[in-house]
Predicted model as a PDB file, atoms N, CA, C, CB and O in Angstrom, pLDDT in the B-factor column:
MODEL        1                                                                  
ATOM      1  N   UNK A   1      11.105 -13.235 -30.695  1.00 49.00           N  
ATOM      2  CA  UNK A   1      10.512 -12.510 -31.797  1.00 49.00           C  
ATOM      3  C   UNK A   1      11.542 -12.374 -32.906  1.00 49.00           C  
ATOM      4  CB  UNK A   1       9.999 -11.127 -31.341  1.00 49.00           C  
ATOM      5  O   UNK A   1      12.723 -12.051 -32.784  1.00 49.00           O  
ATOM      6  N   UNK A   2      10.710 -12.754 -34.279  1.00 53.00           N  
ATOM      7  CA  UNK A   2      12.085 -12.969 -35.484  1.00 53.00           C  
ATOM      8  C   UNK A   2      11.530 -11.542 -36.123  1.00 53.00           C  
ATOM      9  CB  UNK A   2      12.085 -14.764 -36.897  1.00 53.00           C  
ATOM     10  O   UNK A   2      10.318 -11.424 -35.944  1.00 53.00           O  
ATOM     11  N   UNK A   3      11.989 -10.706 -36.652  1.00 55.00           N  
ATOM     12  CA  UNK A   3      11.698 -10.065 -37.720  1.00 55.00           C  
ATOM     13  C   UNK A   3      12.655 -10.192 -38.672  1.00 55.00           C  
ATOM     14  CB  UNK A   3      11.450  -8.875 -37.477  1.00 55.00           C  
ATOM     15  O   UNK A   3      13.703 -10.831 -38.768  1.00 55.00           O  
ATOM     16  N   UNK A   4      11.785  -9.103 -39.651  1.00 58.00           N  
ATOM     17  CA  UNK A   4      11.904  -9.420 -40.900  1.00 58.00           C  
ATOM     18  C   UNK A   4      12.822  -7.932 -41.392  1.00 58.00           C  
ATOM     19  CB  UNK A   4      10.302  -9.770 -41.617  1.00 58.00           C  
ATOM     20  O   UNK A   4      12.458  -6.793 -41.102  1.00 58.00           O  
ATOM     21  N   UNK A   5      13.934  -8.237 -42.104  1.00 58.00           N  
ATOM     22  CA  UNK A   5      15.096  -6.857 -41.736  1.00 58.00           C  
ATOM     23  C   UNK A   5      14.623  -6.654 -43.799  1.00 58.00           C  
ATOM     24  CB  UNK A   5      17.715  -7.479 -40.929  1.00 58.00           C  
ATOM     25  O   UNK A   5      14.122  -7.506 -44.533  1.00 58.00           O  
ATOM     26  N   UNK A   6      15.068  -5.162 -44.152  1.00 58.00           N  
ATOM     27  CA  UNK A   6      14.605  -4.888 -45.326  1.00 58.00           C  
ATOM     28  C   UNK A   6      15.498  -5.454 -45.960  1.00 58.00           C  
ATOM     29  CB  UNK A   6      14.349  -3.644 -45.660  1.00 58.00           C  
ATOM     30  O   UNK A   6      15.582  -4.834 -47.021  1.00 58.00           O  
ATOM     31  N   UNK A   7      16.447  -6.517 -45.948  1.00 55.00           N  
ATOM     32  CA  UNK A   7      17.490  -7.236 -46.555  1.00 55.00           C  
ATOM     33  C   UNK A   7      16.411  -8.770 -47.333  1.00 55.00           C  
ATOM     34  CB  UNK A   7      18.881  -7.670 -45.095  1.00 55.00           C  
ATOM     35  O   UNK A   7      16.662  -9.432 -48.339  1.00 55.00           O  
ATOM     36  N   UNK A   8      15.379  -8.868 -46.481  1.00 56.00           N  
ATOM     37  CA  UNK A   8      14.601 -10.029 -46.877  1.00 56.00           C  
ATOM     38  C   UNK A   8      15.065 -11.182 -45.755  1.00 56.00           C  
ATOM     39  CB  UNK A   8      14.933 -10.466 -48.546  1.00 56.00           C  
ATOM     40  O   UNK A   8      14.547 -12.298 -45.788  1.00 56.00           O  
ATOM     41  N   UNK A   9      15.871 -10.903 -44.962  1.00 57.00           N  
ATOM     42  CA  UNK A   9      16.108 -12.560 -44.108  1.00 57.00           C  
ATOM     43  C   UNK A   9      16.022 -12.190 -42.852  1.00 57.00           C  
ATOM     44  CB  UNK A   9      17.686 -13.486 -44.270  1.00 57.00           C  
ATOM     45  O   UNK A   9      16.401 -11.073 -42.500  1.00 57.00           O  
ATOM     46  N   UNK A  10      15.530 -13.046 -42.039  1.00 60.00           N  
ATOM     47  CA  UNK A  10      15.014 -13.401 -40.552  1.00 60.00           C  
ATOM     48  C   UNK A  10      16.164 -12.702 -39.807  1.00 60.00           C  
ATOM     49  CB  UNK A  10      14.859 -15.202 -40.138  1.00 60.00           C  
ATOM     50  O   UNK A  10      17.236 -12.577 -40.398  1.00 60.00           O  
ATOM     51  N   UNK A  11      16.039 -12.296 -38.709  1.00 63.00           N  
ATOM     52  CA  UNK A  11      17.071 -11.469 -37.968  1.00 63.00           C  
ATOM     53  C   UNK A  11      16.287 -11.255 -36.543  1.00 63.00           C  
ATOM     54  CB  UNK A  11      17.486  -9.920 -38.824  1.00 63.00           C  
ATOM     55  O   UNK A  11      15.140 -10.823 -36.430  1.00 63.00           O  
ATOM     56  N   UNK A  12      17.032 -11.594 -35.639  1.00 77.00           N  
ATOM     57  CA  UNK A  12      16.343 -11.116 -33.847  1.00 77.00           C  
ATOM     58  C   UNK A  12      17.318 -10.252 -33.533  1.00 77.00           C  
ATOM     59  CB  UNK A  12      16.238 -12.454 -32.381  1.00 77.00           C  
ATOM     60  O   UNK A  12      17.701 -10.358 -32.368  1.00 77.00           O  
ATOM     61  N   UNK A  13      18.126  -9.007 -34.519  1.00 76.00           N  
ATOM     62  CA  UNK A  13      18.662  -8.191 -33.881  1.00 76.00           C  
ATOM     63  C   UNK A  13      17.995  -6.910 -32.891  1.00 76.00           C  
ATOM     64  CB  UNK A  13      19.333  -7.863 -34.772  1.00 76.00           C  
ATOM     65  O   UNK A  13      18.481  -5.945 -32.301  1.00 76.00           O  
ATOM     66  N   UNK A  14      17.031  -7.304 -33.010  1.00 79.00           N  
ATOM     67  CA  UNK A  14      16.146  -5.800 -32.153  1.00 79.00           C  
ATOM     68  C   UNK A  14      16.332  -6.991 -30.352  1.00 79.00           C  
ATOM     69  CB  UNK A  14      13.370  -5.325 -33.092  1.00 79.00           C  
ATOM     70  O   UNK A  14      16.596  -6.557 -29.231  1.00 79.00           O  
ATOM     71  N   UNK A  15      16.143  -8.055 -30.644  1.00 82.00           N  
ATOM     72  CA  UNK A  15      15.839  -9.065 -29.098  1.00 82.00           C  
ATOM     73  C   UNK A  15      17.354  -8.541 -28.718  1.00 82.00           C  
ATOM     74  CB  UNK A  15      15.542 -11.355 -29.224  1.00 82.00           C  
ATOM     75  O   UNK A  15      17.505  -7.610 -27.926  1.00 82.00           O  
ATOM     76  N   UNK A  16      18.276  -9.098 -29.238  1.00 84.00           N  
ATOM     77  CA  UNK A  16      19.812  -8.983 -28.849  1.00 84.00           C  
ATOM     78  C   UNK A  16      19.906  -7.869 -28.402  1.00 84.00           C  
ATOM     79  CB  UNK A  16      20.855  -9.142 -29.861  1.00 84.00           C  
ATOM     80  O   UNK A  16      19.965  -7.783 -27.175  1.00 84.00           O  
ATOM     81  N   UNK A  17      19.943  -6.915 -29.019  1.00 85.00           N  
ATOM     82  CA  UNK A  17      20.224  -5.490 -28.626  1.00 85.00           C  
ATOM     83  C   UNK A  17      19.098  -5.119 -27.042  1.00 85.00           C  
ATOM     84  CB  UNK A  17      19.761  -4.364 -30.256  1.00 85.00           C  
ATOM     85  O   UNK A  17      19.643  -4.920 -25.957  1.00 85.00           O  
ATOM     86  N   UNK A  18      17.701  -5.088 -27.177  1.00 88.00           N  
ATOM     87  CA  UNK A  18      17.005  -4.715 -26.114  1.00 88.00           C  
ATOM     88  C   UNK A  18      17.704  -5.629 -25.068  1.00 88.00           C  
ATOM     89  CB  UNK A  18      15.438  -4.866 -26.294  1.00 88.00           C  
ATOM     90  O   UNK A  18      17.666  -5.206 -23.913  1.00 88.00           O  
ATOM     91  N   UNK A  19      18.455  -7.036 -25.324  1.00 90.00           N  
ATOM     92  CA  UNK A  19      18.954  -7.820 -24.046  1.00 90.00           C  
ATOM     93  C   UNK A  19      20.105  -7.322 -23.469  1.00 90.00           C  
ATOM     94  CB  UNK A  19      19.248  -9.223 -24.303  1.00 90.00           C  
ATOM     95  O   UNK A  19      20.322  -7.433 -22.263  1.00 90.00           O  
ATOM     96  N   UNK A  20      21.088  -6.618 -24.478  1.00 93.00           N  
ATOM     97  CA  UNK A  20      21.919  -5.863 -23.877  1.00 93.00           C  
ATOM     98  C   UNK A  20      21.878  -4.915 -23.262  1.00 93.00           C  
ATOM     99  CB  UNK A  20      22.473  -5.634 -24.346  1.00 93.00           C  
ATOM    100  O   UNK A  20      22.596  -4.843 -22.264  1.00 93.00           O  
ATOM    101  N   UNK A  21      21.029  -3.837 -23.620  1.00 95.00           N  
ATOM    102  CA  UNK A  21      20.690  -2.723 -22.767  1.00 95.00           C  
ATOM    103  C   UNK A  21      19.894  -3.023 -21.778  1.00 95.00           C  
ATOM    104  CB  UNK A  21      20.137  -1.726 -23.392  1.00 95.00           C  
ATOM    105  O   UNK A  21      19.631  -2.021 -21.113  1.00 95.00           O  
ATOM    106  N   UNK A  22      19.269  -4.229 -21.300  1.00 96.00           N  
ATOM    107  CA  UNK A  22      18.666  -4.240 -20.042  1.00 96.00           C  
ATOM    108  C   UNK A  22      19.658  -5.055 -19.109  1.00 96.00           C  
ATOM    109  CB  UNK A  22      17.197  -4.861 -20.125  1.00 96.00           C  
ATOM    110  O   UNK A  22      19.461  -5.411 -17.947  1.00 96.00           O  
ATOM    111  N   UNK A  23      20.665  -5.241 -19.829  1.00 96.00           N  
ATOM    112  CA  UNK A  23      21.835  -6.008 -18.824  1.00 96.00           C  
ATOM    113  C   UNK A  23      22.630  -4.502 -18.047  1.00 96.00           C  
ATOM    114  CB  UNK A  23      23.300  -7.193 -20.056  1.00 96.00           C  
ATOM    115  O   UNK A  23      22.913  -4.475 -16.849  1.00 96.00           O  
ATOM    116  N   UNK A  24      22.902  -3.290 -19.043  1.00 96.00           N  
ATOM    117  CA  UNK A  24      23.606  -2.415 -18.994  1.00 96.00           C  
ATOM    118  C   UNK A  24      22.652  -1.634 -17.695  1.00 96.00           C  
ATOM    119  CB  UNK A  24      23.882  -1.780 -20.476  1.00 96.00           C  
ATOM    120  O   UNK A  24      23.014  -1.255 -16.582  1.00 96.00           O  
ATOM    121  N   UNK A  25      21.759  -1.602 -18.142  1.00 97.00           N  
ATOM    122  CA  UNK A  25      20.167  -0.988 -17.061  1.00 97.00           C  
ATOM    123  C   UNK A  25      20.524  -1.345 -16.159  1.00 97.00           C  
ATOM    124  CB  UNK A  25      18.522  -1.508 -17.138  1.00 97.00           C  
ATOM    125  O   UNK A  25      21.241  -0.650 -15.439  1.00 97.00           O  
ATOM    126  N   UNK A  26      20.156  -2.578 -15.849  1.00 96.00           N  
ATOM    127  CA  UNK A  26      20.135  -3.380 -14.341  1.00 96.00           C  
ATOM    128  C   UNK A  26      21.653  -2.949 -13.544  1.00 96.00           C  
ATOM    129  CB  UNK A  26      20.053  -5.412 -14.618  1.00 96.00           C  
ATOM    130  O   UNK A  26      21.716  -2.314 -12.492  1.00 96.00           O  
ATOM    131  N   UNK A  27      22.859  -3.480 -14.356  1.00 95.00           N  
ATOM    132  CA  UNK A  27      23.686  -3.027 -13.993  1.00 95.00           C  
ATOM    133  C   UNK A  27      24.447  -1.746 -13.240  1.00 95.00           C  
ATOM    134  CB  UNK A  27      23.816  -3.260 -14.611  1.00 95.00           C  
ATOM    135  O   UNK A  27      25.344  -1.790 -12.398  1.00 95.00           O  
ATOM    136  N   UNK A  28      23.648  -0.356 -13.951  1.00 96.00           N  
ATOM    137  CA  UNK A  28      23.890   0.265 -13.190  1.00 96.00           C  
ATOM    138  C   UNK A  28      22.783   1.083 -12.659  1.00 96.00           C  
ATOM    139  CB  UNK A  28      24.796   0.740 -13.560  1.00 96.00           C  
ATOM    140  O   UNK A  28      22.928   2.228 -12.229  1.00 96.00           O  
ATOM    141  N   UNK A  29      21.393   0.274 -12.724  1.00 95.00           N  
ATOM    142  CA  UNK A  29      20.831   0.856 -11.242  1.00 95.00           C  
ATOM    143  C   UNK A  29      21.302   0.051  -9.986  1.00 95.00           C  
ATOM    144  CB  UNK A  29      19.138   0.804 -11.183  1.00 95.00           C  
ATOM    145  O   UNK A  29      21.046   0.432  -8.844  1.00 95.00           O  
ATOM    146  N   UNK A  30      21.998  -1.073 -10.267  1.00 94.00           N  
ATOM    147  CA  UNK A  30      22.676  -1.565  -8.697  1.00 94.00           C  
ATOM    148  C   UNK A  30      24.368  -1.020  -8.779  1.00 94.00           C  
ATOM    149  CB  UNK A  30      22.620  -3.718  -8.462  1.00 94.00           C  
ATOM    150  O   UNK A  30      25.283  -1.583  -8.177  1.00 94.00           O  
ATOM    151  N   UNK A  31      24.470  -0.233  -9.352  1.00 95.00           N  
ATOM    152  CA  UNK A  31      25.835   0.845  -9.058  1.00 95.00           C  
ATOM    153  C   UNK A  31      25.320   2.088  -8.393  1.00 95.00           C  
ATOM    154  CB  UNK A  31      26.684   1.402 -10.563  1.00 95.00           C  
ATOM    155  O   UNK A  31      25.963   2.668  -7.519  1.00 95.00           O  
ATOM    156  N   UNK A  32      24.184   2.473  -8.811  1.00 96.00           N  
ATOM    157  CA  UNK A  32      23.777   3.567  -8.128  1.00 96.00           C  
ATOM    158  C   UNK A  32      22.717   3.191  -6.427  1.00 96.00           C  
ATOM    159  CB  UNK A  32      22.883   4.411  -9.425  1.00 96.00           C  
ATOM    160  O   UNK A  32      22.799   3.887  -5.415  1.00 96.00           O  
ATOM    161  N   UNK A  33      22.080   2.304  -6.536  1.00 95.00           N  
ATOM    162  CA  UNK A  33      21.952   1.699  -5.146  1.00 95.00           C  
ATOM    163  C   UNK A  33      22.964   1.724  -4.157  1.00 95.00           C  
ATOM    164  CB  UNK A  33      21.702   0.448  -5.247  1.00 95.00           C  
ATOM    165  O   UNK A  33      22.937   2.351  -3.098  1.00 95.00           O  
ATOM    166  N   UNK A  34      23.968   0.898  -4.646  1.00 95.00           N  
ATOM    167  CA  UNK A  34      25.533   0.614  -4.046  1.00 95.00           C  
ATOM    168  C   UNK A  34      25.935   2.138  -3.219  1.00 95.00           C  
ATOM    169  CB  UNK A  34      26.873   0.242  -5.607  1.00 95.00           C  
ATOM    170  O   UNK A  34      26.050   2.445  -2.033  1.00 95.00           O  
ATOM    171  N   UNK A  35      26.029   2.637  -4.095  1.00 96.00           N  
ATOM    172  CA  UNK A  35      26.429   4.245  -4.468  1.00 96.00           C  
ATOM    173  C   UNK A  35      25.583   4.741  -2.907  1.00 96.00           C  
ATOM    174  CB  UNK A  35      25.543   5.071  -6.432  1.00 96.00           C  
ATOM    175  O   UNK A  35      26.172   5.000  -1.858  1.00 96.00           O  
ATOM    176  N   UNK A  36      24.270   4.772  -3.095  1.00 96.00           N  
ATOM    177  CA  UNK A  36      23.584   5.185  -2.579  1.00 96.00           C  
ATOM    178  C   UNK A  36      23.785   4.768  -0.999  1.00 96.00           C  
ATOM    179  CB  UNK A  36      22.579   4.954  -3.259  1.00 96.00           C  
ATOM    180  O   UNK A  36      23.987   5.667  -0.183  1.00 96.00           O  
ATOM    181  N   UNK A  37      23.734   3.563  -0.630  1.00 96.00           N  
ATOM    182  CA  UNK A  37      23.150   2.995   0.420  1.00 96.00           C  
ATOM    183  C   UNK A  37      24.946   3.210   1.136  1.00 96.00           C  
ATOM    184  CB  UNK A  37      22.217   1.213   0.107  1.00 96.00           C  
ATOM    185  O   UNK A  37      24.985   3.538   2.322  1.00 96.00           O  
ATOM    186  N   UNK A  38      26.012   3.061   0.559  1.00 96.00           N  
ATOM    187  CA  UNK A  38      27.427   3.839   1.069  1.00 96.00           C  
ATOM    188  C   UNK A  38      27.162   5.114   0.988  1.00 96.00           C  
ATOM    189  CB  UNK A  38      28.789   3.604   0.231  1.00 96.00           C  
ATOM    190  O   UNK A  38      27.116   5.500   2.156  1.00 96.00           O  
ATOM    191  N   UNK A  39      27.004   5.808   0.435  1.00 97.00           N  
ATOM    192  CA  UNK A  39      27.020   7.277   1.165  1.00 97.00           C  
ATOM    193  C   UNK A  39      26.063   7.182   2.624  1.00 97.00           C  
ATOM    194  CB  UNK A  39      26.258   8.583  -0.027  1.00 97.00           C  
ATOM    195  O   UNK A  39      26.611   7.377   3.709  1.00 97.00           O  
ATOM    196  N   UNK A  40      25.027   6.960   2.560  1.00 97.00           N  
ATOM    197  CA  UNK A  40      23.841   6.792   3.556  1.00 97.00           C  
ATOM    198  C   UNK A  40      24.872   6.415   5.033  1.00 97.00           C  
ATOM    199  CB  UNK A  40      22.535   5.281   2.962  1.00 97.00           C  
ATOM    200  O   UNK A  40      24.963   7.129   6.032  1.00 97.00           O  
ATOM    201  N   UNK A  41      25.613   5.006   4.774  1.00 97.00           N  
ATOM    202  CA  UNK A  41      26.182   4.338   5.589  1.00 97.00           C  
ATOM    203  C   UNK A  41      27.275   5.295   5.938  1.00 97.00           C  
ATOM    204  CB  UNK A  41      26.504   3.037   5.121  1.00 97.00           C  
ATOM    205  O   UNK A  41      27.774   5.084   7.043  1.00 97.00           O  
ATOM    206  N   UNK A  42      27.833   6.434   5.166  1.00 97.00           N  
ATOM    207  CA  UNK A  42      29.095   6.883   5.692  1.00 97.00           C  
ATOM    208  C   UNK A  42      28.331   7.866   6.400  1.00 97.00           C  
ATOM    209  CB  UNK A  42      30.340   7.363   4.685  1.00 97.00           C  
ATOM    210  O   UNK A  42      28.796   8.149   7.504  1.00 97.00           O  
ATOM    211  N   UNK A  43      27.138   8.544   6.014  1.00 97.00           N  
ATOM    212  CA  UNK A  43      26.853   9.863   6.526  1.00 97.00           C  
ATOM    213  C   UNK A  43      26.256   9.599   7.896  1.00 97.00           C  
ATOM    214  CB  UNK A  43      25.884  10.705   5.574  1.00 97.00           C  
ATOM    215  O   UNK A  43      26.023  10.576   8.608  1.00 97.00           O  
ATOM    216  N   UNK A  44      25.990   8.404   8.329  1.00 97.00           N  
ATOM    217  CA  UNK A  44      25.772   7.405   9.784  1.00 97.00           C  
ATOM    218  C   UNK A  44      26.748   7.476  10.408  1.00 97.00           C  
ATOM    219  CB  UNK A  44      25.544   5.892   9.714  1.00 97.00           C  
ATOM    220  O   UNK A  44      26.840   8.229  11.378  1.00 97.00           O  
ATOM    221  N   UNK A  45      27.710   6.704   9.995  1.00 97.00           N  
ATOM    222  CA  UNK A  45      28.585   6.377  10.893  1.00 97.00           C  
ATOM    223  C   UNK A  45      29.298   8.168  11.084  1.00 97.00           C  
ATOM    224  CB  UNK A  45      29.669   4.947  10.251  1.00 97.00           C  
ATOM    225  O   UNK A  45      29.754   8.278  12.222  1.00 97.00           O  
ATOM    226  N   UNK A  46      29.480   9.588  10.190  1.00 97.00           N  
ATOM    227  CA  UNK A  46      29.976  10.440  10.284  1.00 97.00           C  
ATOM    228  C   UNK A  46      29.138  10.806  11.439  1.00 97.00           C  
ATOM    229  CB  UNK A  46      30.157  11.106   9.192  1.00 97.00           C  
ATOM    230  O   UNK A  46      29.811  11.247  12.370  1.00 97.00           O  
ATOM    231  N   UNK A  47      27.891  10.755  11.652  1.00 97.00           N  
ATOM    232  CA  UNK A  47      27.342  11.556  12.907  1.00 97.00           C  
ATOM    233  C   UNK A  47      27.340  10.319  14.101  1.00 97.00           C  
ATOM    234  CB  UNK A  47      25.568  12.300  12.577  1.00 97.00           C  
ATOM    235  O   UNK A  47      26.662  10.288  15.129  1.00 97.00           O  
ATOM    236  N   UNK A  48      28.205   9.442  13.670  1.00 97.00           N  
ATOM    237  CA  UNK A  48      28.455   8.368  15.438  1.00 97.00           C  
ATOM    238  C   UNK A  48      27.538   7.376  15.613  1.00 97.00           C  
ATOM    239  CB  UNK A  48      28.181   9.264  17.067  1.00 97.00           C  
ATOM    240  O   UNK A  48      27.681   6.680  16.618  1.00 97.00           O  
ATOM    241  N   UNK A  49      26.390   7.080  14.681  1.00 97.00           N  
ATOM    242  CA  UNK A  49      25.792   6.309  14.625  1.00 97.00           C  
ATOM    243  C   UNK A  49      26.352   5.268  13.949  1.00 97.00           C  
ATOM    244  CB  UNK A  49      24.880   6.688  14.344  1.00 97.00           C  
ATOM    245  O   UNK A  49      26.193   5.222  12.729  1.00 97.00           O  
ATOM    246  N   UNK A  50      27.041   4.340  14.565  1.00 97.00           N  
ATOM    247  CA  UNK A  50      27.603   3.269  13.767  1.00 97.00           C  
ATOM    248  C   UNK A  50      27.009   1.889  13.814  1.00 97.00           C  
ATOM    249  CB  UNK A  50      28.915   3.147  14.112  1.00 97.00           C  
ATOM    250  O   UNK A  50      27.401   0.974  13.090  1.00 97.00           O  
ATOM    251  N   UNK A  51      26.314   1.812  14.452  1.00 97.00           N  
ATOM    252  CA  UNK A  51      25.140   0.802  14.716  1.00 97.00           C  
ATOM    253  C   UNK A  51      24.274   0.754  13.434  1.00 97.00           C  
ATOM    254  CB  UNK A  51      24.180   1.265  16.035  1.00 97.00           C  
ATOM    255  O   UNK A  51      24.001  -0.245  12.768  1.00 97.00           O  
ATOM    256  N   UNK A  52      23.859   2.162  13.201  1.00 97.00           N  
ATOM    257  CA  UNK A  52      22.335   2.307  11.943  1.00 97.00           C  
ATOM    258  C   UNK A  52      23.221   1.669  10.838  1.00 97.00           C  
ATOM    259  CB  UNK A  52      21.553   4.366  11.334  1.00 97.00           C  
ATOM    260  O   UNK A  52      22.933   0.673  10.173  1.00 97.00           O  
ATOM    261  N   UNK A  53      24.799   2.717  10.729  1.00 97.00           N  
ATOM    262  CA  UNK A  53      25.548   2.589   9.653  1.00 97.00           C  
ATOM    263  C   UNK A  53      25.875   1.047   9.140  1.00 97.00           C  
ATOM    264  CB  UNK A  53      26.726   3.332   9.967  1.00 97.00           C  
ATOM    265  O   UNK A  53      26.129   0.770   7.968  1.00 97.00           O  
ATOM    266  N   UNK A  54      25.826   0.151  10.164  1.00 97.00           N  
ATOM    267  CA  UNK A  54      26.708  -1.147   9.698  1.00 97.00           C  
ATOM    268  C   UNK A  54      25.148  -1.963   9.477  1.00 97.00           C  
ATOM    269  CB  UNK A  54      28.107  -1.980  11.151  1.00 97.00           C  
ATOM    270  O   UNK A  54      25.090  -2.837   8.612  1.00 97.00           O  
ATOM    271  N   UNK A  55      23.986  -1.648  10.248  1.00 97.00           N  
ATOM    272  CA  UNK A  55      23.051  -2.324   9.560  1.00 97.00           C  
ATOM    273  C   UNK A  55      22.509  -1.733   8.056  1.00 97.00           C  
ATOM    274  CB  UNK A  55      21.983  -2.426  10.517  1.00 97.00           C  
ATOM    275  O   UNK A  55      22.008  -2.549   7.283  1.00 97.00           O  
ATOM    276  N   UNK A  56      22.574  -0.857   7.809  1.00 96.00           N  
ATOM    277  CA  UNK A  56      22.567  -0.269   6.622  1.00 96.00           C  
ATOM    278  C   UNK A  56      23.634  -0.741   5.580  1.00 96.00           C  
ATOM    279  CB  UNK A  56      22.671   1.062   6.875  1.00 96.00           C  
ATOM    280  O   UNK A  56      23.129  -0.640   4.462  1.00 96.00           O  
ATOM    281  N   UNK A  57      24.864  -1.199   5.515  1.00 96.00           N  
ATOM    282  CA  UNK A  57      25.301  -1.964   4.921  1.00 96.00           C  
ATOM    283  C   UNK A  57      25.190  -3.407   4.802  1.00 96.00           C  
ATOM    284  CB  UNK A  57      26.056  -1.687   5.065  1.00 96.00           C  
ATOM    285  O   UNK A  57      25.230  -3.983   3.715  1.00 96.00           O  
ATOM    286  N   UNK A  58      25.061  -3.953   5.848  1.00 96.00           N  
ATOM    287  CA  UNK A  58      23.811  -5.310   5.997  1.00 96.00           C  
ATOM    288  C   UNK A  58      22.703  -5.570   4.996  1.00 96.00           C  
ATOM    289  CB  UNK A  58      22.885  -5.114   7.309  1.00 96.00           C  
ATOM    290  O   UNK A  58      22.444  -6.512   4.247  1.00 96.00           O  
ATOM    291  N   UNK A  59      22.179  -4.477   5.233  1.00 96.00           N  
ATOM    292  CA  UNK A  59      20.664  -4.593   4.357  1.00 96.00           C  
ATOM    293  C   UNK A  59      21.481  -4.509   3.094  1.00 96.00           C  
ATOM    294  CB  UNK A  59      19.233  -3.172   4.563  1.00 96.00           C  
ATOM    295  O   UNK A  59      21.014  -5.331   2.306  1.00 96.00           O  
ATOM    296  N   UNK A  60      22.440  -3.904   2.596  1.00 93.00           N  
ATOM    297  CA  UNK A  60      22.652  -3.635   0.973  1.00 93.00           C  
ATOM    298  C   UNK A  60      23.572  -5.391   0.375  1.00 93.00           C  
ATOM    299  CB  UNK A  60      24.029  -1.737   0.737  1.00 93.00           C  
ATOM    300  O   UNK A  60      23.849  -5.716  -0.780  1.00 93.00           O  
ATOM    301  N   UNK A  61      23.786  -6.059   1.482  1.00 92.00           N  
ATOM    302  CA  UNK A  61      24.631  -7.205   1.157  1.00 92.00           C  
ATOM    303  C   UNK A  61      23.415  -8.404   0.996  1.00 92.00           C  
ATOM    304  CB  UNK A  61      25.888  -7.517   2.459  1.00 92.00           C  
ATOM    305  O   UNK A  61      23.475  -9.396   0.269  1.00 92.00           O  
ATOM    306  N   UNK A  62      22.406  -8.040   1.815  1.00 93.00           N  
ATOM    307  CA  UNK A  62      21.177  -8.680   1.476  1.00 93.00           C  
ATOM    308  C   UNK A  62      20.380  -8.506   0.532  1.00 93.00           C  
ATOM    309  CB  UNK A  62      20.523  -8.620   2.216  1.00 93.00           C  
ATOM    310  O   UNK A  62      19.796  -9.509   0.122  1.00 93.00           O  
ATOM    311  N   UNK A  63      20.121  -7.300  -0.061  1.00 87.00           N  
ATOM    312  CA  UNK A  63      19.627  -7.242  -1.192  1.00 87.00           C  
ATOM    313  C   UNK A  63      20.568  -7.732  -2.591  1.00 87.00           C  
ATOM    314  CB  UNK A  63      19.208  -5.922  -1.187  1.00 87.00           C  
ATOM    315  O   UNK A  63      19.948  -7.967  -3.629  1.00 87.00           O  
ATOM    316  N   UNK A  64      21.771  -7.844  -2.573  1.00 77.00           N  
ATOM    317  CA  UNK A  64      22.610  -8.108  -3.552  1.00 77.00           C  
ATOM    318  C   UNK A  64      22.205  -9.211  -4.017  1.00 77.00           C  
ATOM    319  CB  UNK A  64      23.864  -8.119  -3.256  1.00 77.00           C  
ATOM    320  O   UNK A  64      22.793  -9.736  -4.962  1.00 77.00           O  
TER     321      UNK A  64                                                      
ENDMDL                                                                          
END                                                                             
């Protein structure tokens, strides 16, 4: 999509920009997944379940 900037000339700065912030997005909802699925895995293995814990990090290397 080209628009039209009040300068008079063609410009896809609105595409560029929305492409960056959905790089920044993505990025850190898989920091907060990450985030997530290690705490999960530590609070496993803290109650001795280290079995759930290491498949629970499994699953997060598979989704990557």
């Amino acid at each position: 999509m080209i628009t039209k900037s009040l300068l008079g000339y063609e410009s896809n700065f609105f595409e560029i920009v929305t492409d960056k912030l959905k790089k920044v997005y993505k990025s850190a909802e898989r920091g907060f997944v990450s985030f997530g699925y290690a705490r999960a895995a530590g609070e496993l293995a803290r109650m001795g379940k280290y079995e759930d814990a290491k498949r629970v990090i499994m699953h997060l290397k598979e989704i990557k």
